[in-house]
C-alpha positions in Angstrom: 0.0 0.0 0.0 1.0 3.4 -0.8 2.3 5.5 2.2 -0.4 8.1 2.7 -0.2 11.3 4.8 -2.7 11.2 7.7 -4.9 14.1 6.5 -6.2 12.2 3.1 -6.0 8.3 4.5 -9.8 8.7 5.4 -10.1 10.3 1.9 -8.3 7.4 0.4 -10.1 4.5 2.0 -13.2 6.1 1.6 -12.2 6.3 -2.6 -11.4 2.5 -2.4 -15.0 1.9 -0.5 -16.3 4.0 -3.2 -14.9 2.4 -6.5 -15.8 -0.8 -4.8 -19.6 0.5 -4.6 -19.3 1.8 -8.4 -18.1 -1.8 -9.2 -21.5 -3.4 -8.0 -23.4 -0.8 -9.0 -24.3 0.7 -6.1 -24.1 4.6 -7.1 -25.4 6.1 -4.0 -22.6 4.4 -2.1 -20.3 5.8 -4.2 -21.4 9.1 -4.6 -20.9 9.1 -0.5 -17.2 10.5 -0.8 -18.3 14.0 -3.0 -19.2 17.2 -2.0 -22.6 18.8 -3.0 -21.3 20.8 -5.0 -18.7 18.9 -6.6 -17.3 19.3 -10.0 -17.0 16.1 -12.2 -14.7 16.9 -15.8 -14.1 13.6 -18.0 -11.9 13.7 -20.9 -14.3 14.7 -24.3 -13.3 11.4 -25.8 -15.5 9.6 -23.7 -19.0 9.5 -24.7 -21.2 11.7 -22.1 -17.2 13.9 -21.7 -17.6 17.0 -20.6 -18.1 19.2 -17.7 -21.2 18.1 -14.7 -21.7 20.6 -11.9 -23.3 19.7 -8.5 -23.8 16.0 -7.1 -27.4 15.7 -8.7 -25.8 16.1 -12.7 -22.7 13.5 -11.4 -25.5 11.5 -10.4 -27.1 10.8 -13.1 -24.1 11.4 -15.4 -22.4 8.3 -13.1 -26.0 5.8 -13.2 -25.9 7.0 -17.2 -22.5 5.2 -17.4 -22.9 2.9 -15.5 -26.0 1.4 -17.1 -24.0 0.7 -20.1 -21.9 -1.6 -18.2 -22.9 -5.5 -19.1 -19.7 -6.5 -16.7 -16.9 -4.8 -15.9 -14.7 -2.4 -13.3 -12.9 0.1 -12.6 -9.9 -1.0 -10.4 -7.9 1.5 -8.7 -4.1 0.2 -8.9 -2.5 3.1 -7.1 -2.9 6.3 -4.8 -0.4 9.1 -5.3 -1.2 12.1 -2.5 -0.8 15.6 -4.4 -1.3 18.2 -1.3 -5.0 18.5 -1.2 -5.8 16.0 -4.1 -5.4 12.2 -4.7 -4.3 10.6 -8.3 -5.7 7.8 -8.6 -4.1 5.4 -11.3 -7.1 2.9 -12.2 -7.3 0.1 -14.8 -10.8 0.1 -16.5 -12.5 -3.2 -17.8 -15.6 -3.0 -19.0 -18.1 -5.2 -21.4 -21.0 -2.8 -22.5 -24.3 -3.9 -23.0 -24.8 -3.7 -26.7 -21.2 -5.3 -27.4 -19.2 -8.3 -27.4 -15.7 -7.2 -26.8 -13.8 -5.8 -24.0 -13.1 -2.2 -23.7 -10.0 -1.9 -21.2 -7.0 0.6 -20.2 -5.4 2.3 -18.1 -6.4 6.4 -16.9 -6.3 8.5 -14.0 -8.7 10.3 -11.9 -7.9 13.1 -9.5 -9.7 14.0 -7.0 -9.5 17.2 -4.8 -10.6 17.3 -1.6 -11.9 20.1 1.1 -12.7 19.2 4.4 -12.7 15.2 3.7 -15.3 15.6 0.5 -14.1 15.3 -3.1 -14.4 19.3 -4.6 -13.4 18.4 -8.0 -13.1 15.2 -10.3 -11.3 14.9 -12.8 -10.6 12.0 -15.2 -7.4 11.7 -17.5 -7.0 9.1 -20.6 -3.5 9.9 -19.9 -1.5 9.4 -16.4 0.9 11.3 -17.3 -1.1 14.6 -17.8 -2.9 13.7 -14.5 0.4 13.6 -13.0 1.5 16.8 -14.2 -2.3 19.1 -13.4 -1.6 17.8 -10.3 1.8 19.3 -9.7 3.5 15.8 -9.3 6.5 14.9 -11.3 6.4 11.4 -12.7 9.6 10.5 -11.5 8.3 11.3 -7.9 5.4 9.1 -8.2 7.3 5.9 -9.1 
């Protein structure tokens, strides 16, 4: 396990307890770690990308997703502490609904935190550039 200062180890168990939740679909659960009025950007490659606002248009923007899902998950590998934000390297598997192939890979999310709820989240196709927005060199985080 990755060393973690004390002020975000809640922060990070409650994002493992939370991806665990998304896993089984269980969206309310996950949801438990965000701030009312969080703000939720995924990368515009993904269909539904953009920009949600508030933990009513995550909401539904997260069930949306996650409808899509015939199988799958989203398996956080590793937790890199940024100050006041968490990178979260995760390997996505997923099987949608209306296909017969796999879609996996390997992005980042970061998360920021105030007062023990996620602010901001943010979703990179690229580690690297999630590395970097969060002012963490990648040297540092191997």
């Amino acid at each position: 396990m990755d060393k973690l200062t004390p002020s975000l180890a809640a922060e990070t168990q409650a994002l493992r307890e939370g991806y665990a939740a998304l896993n089984r679909n269980d969206i309310p659960a996950f949801l438990k770690v965000f701030d009312p009025e969080v703000e939720r950007i995924e990368f515009a490659e993904l269909p539904g990308g953009g920009t949600y606002h508030g933990l009513e248009e995550v909401k539904a923007h997260v069930s949306q997703a996650r409808e899509t899902w015939a199988e799958g998950s989203c398996e956080p590998e590793r937790f890199i502490v940024a100050g006041d934000q968490l990178v979260v390297f995760i390997y996505v598997r997923v099987r949608l609904k209306h296909e017969t192939e796999w879609r996996e890979g390997h992005i980042a999310d970061v998360y920021t935190f105030r007062n023990g709820k996620a602010i901001q989240f943010r979703t990179f196709a690229d580690r690297r550039q999630a590395l970097e927005w969060a002012g963490v060199k990648a040297s540092d985080a191997n």
